[in-house]
C-alpha positions in Angstrom: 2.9 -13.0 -3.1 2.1 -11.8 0.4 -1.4 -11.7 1.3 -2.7 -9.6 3.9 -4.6 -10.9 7.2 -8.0 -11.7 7.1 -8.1 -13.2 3.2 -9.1 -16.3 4.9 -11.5 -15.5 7.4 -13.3 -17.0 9.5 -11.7 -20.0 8.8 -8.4 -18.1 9.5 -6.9 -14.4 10.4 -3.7 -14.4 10.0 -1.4 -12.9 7.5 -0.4 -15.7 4.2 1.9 -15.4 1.3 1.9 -18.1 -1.7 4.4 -19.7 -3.6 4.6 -20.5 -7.2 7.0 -22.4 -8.7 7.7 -23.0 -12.1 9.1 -26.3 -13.5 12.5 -26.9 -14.4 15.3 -24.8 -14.5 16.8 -22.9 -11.5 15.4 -20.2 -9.2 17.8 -16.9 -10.0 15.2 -14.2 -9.0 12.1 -14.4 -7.0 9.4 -11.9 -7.9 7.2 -10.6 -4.6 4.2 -9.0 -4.8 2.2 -7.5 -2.1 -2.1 -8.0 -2.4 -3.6 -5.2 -0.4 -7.0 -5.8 -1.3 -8.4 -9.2 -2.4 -11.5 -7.6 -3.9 -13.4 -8.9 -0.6 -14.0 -7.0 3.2 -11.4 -8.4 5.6 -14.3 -9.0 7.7 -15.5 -12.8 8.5 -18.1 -11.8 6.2 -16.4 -11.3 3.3 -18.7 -9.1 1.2 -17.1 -7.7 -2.1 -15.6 -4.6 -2.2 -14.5 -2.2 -5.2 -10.8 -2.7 -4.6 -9.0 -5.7 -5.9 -5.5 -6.5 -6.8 -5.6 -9.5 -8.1 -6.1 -8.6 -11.7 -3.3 -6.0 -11.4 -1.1 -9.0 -10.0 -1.7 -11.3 -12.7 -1.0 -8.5 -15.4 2.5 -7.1 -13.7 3.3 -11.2 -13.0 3.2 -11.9 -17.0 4.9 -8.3 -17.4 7.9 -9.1 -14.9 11.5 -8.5 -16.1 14.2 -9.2 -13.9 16.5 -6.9 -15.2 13.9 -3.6 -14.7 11.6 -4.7 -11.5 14.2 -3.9 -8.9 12.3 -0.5 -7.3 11.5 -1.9 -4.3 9.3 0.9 -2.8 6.6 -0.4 -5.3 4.0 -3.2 -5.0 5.9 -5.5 -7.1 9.7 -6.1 -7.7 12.5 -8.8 -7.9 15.1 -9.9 -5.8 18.1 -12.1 -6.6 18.0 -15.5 -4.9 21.8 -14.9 -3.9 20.1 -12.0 -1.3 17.5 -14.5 -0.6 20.3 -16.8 0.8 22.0 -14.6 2.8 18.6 -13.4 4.5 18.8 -17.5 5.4 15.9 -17.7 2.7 13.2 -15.6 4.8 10.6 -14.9 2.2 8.7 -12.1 3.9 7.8 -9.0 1.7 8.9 -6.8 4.1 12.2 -7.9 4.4 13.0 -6.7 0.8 10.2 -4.0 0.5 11.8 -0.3 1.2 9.3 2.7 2.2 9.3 5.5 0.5 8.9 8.7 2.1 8.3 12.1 0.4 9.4 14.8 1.8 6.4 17.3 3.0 7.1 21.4 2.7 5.2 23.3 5.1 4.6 27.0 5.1 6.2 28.9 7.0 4.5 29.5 10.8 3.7 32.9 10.1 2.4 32.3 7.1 -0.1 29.4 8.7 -1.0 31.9 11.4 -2.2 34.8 8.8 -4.2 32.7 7.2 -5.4 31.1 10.2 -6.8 34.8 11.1 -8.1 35.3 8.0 -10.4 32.2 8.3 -11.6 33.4 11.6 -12.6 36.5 10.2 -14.1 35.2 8.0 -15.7 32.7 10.6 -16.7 36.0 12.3 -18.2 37.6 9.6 -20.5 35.1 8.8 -21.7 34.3 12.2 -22.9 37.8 12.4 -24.6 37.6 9.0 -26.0 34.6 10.0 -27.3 35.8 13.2 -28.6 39.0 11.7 -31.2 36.6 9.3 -32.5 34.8 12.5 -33.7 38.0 13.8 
């Protein structure tokens, strides 16, 4: 799991990611996760915070399934230890994580300006309403 920086503070800063190992057999898949939120401010206080991850990690750890976590653009997912190899066995999230992007329709720029002028109209209007009551 890959921690984000500050889960350690004051004592430390800096980014962390923990292992867990389970006994016997082989490794075929590693399963990443990445905590956002710890439930605590990233501040050297440490003050809790509404946000946490941790139970959501511990549910979608006993929930894993090699054969269907392989969306990488989410939180959690798997990744074969042959890739793992071949990456020289770097274990950073973001070396397997992918970003998802959506793609964003605009109106068109004539249609942004018109209702651009319609809000300062409308602007208009009511400054001069509002000017006529502080007479």
């Amino acid at each position: 799991m890959s921690l984000t920086s500050g889960v350690f503070k004051p004592y430390a800063g800096v980014s962390t990611a923990a292992l867990t190992f389970t006994k016997g057999g082989r490794t075929e898949h590693v399963w990443f996760y990445k905590v956002e939120n710890d439930g605590y401010s990233l501040d050297d206080k440490r003050t809790p915070v509404k946000d946490d991850d941790l139970p959501d990690l511990v549910k979608q750890w006993k929930q894993r399934n090699p054969q269907q976590d392989s969306d990488r653009i989410k939180k959690c997912f798997i990744v074969p230890q042959k890739e793992i190899a071949d990456n020289k066995y770097d274990l950073s999230f973001n070396r397997y994580a992918e970003v998802g992007y959506e793609e964003v329709e605009y109106d068109p720029p004539k249609t942004i300006l018109m209702r651009l002028r319609e809000l300062e109209e409308e602007i208009a209007t009511d400054l001069v309403e509002l000017e006529e009551m502080l007479r």
